[in-house]
C-alpha positions in Angstrom: 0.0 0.0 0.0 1.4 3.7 -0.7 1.0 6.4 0.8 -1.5 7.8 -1.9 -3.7 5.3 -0.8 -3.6 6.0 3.0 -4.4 9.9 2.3 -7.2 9.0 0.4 -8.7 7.0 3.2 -8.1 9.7 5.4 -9.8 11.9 3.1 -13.0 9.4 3.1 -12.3 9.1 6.4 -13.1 13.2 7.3 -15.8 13.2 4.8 -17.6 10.6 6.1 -17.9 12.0 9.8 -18.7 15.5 8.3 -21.6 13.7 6.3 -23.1 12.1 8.8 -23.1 14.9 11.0 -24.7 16.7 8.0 -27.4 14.3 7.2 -28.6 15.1 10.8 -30.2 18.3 9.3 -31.5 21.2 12.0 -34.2 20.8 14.1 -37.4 21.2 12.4 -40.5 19.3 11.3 -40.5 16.3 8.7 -44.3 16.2 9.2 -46.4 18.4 8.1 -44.9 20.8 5.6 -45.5 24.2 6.1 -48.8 25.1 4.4 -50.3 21.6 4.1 -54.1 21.5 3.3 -55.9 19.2 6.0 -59.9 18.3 5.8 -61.3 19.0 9.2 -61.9 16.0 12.0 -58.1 14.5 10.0 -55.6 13.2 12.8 -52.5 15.1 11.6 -48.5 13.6 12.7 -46.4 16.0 14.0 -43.1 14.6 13.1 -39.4 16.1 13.9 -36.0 16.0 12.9 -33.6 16.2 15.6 -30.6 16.5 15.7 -29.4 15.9 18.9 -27.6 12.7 20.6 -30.1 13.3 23.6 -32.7 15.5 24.8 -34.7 17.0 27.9 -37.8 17.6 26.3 -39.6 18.5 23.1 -42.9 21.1 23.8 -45.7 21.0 20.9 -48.1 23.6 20.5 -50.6 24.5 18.2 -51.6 28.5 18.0 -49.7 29.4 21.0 -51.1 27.0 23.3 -49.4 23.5 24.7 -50.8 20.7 23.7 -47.7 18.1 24.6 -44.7 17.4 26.2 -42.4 14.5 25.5 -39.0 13.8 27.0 -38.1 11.4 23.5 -38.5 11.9 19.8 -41.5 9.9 18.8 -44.0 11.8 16.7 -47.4 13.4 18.0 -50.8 13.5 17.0 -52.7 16.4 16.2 -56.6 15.7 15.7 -57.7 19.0 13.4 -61.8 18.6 15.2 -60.5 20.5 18.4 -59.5 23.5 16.3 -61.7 25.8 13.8 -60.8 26.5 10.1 -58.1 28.0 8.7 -54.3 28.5 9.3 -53.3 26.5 12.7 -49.5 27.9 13.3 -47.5 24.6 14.9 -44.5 25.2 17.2 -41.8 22.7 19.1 -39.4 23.5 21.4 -36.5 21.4 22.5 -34.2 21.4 25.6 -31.2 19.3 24.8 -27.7 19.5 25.6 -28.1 22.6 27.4 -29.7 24.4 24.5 -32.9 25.3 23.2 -34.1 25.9 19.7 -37.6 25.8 17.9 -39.2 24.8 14.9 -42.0 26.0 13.1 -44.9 24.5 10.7 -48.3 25.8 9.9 -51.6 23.6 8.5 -54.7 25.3 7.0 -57.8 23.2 7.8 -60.7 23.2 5.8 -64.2 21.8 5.9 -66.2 19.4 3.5 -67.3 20.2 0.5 -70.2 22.2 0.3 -73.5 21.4 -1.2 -74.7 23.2 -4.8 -78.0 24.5 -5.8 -79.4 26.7 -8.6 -82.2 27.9 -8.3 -86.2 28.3 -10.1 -87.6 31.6 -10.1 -90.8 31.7 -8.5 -92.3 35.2 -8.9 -91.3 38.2 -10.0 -91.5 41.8 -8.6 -90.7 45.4 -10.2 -87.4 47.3 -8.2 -86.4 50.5 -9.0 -83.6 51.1 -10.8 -82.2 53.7 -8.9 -81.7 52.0 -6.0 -77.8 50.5 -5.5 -78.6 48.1 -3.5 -76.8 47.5 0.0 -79.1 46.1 2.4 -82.7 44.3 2.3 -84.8 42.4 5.2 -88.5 41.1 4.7 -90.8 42.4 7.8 -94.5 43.3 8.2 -95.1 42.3 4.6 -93.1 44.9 3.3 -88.9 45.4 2.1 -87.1 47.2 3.9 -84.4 48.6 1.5 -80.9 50.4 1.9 -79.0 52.2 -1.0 -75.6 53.7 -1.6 -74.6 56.4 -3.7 -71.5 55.5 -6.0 -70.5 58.8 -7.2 -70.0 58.2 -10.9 -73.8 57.5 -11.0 -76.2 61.0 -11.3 -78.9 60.7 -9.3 -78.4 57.8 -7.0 -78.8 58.2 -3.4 -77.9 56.8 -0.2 -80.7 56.2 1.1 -83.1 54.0 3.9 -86.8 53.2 2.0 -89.2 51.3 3.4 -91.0 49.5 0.0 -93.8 47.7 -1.4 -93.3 44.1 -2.4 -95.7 44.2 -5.1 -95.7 46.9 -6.8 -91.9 48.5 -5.9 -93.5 51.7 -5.0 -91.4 53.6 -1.8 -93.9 54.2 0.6 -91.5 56.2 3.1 -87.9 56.9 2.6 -85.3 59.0 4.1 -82.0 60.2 2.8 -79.6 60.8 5.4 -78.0 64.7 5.7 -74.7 63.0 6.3 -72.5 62.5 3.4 -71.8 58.7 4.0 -72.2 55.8 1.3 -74.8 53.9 2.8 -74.2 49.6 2.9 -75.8 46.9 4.9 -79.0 47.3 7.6 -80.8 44.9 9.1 -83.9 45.3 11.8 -83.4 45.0 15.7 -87.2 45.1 17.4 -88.4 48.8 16.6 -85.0 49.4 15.2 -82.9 49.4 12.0 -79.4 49.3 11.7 -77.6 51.1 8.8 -74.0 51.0 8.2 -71.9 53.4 6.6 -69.0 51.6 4.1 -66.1 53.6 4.9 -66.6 56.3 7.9 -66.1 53.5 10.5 -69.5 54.1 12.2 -72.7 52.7 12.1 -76.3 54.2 13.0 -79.8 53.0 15.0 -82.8 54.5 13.2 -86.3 54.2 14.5 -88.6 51.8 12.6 -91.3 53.8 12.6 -90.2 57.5 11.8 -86.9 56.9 10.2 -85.4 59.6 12.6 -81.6 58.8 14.1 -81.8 57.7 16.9 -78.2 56.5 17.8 -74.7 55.6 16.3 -71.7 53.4 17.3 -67.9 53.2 16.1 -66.5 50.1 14.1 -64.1 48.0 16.4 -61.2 46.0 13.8 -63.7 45.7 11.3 -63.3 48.8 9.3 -65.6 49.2 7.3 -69.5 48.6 7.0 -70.2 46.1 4.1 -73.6 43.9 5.1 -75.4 43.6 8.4 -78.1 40.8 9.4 -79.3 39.9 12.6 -79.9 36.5 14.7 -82.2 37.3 17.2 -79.5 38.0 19.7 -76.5 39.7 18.7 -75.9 41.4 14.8 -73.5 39.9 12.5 -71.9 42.4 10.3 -69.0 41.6 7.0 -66.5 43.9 6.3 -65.7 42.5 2.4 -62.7 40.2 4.1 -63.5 36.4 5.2 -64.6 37.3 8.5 -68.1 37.6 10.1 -67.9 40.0 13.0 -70.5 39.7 15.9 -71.7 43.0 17.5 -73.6 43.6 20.6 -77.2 44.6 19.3 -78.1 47.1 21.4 -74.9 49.0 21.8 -73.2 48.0 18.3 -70.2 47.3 19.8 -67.9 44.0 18.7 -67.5 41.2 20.7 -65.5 38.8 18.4 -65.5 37.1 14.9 -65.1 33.8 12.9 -63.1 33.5 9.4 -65.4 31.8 6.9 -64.0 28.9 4.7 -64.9 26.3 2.3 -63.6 23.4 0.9 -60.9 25.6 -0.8 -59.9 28.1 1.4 -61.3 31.4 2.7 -64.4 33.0 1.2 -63.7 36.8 0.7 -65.5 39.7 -0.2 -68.4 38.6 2.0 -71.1 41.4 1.7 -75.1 41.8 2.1 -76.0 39.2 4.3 -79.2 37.4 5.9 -80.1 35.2 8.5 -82.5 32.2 7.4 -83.3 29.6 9.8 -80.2 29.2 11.8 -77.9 30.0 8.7 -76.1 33.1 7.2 -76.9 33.8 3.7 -73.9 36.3 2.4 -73.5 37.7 -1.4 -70.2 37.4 -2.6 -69.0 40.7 -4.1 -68.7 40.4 -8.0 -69.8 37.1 -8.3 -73.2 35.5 -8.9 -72.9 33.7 -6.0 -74.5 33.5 -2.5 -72.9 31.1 0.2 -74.2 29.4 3.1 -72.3 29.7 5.9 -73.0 28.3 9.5 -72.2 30.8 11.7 -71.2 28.3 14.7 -67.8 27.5 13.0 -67.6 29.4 10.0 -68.0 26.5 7.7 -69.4 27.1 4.1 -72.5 24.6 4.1 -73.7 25.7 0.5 -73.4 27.6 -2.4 -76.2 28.8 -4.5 -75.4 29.7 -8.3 -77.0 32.1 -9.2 -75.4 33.1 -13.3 -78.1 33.7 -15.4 -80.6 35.0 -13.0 -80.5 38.6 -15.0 -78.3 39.3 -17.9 -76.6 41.9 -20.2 -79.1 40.3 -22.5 -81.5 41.6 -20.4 -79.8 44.7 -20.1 -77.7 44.6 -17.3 -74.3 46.7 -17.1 -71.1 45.2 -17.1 -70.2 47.1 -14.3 -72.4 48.5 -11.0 -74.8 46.0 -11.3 -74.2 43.5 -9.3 -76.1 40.6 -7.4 -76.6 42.0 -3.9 -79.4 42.0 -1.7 -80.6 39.3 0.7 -84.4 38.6 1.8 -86.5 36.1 3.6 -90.3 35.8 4.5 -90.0 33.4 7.4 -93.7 32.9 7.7 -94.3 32.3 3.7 -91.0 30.5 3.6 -90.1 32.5 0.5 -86.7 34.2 -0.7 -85.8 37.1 -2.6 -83.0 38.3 -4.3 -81.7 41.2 -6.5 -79.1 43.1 -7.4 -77.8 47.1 -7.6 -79.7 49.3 -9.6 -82.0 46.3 -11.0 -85.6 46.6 -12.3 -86.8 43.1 -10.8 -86.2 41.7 -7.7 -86.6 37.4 -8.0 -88.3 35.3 -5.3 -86.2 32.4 -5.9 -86.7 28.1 -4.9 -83.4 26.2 -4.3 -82.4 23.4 -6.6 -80.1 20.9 -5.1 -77.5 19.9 -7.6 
């Protein structure tokens, strides 16, 4: 044997220490990768790599909060039905050779997929095309109606109307002195609730007369999109994937819940209505009005609703969308229609 020969085992020799001390890796997780899409109620392996000849302990947590401690390596098990939807942000912490480090791993967990309709129309009813829809609640047989004013449109109002189902005729209206764009309402007892979109305050009207009778400030939802009511607290969107609950008689929030379906958050939530235990919510710019269960934020279905009304028809390209949300509980019927549309569509779900 030369000496050739003993260098180069040398050599193999060093190389092979360093790269088994390299295929020890840093401490962070195998299992799952950062961003992995889990269906809610799946049992998900929290797995490490670690690096480390011993250890103290290993801390999991899930959001911020513990949810084990293990003094050796073997994985974890995370079951997704104790959490709600969306982004859980996963943690471990190790103690080991008088060191700590921490690794980091995030899961997004959705729900189900939803059920589909489409939909029959029923009835028909005339709606004047000078009202940009925002907000619209069935009560005492008649619509109660809230406009904006988009200020590229002449001679469209923000405005709170009080109408007749039949025949569209306003039989009261009032337009505010305020110079807000008015958005979403919804009716509390003898009172309505108007929102304003973008001056981060909301107001209490009186049924009855229509006069102001209140106002409250907008907590971290900043601005006023739609606005519905569950016969205890209000439910207001804000055009993100959140539902905000408010106090109903003071307006003030008291807390949220992200809405998902089976692909993700559902944005651009806007006029909303509550129907037998269920939030009905347009989506802004889409045909489209999903169910969502207001427990957990889960989309339960999705109504399609292309082809209701049409350019053919003569509907705009632009500031005409589907919006506006409303239910006669006793007669079990739905309405829909849309900004600055001359019908408004009692409508009959068609699962697909």
């Amino acid at each position: 044997m030369n000496i050739r020969y003993f260098a180069g085992m040398a050599l193999l020799g060093v190389l092979g220490v360093f790269g088994c001390k390299s295929t020890k890796g840093k401490f962070e997780f195998i299992h799952p990768e950062s961003g992995t899409r889990v269906a809610f109620g799946e049992v998900v392996t929290l797995k490490l790599n670690i690096p480390f000849n011993s250890i103290d302990s290993v801390v999991y947590s899930v959001d911020g909060e513990v949810i084990a401690r293990k003094t050796d390596t073997t994985s974890v098990q995370l079951d997704t039905k104790n959490y709600g939807f969306g982004d859980r942000s996963l943690s471990a912490k190790v103690y080991a050779e008088g060191k700590e480090d921490i690794a980091y791993s995030n899961i997004v967990v959705l729900p189900g997929a939803a059920k589909n309709y489409g939909f029959e129309v029923v009835n028909r009813y005339p709606h004047d095309t000078k009202a940009y829809t925002q907000g619209l609640q069935y009560a005492d047989g008649v619509l109660y109606e809230t406009t904006g004013q988009p200020s590229m449109l002449d001679g469209i109002v923000t405005s709170l109307r009080k109408v007749n189902l039949n025949t569209g005729e306003i039989i009261k209206i009032e337009q505010p002195n305020e110079d807000f764009f008015g958005e979403g309402m919804t009716i509390v007892g003898d009172k309505i609730v108007f929102l304003t979109w973008e001056h981060n305050k909301g107001f209490f009207y009186d049924k009855n007369t229509f006069k102001k009778i209140g106002s409250f400030e907008y907590g971290n939802s900043r601005e006023g999109w739609g606005l519905t009511y569950d016969g205890s607290r209000l439910i207001k969107s804000d055009g993100s994937n959140k539902l905000y609950f408010l106090n109903a008689q003071t307006g003030k929030e008291e807390g949220f819940i992200g809405v998902y379906d089976e692909n993700g958050p559902v944005a651009n939530l806007n006029e909303l209505e509550y129907i037998e235990g269920k939030v009905y919510a347009n989506v802004y710019g889409q045909d489209i009005i999903v169910i969502i269960n207001p427990q957990n934020g889960m989309v339960e279905g999705r109504i399609n609703l292309v082809g209701l009304y049409t350019e053919a028809e003569g509907r705009k390209q632009t500031d005409n969308e589907l919006n506006g949300i409303a239910y006669d509980a006793k007669g079990k019927r739905l309405f829909v229609t849309g900004k600055l549309w001359p019908q408004l569509f009692e409508i009959k779900l068609i699962e697909r």
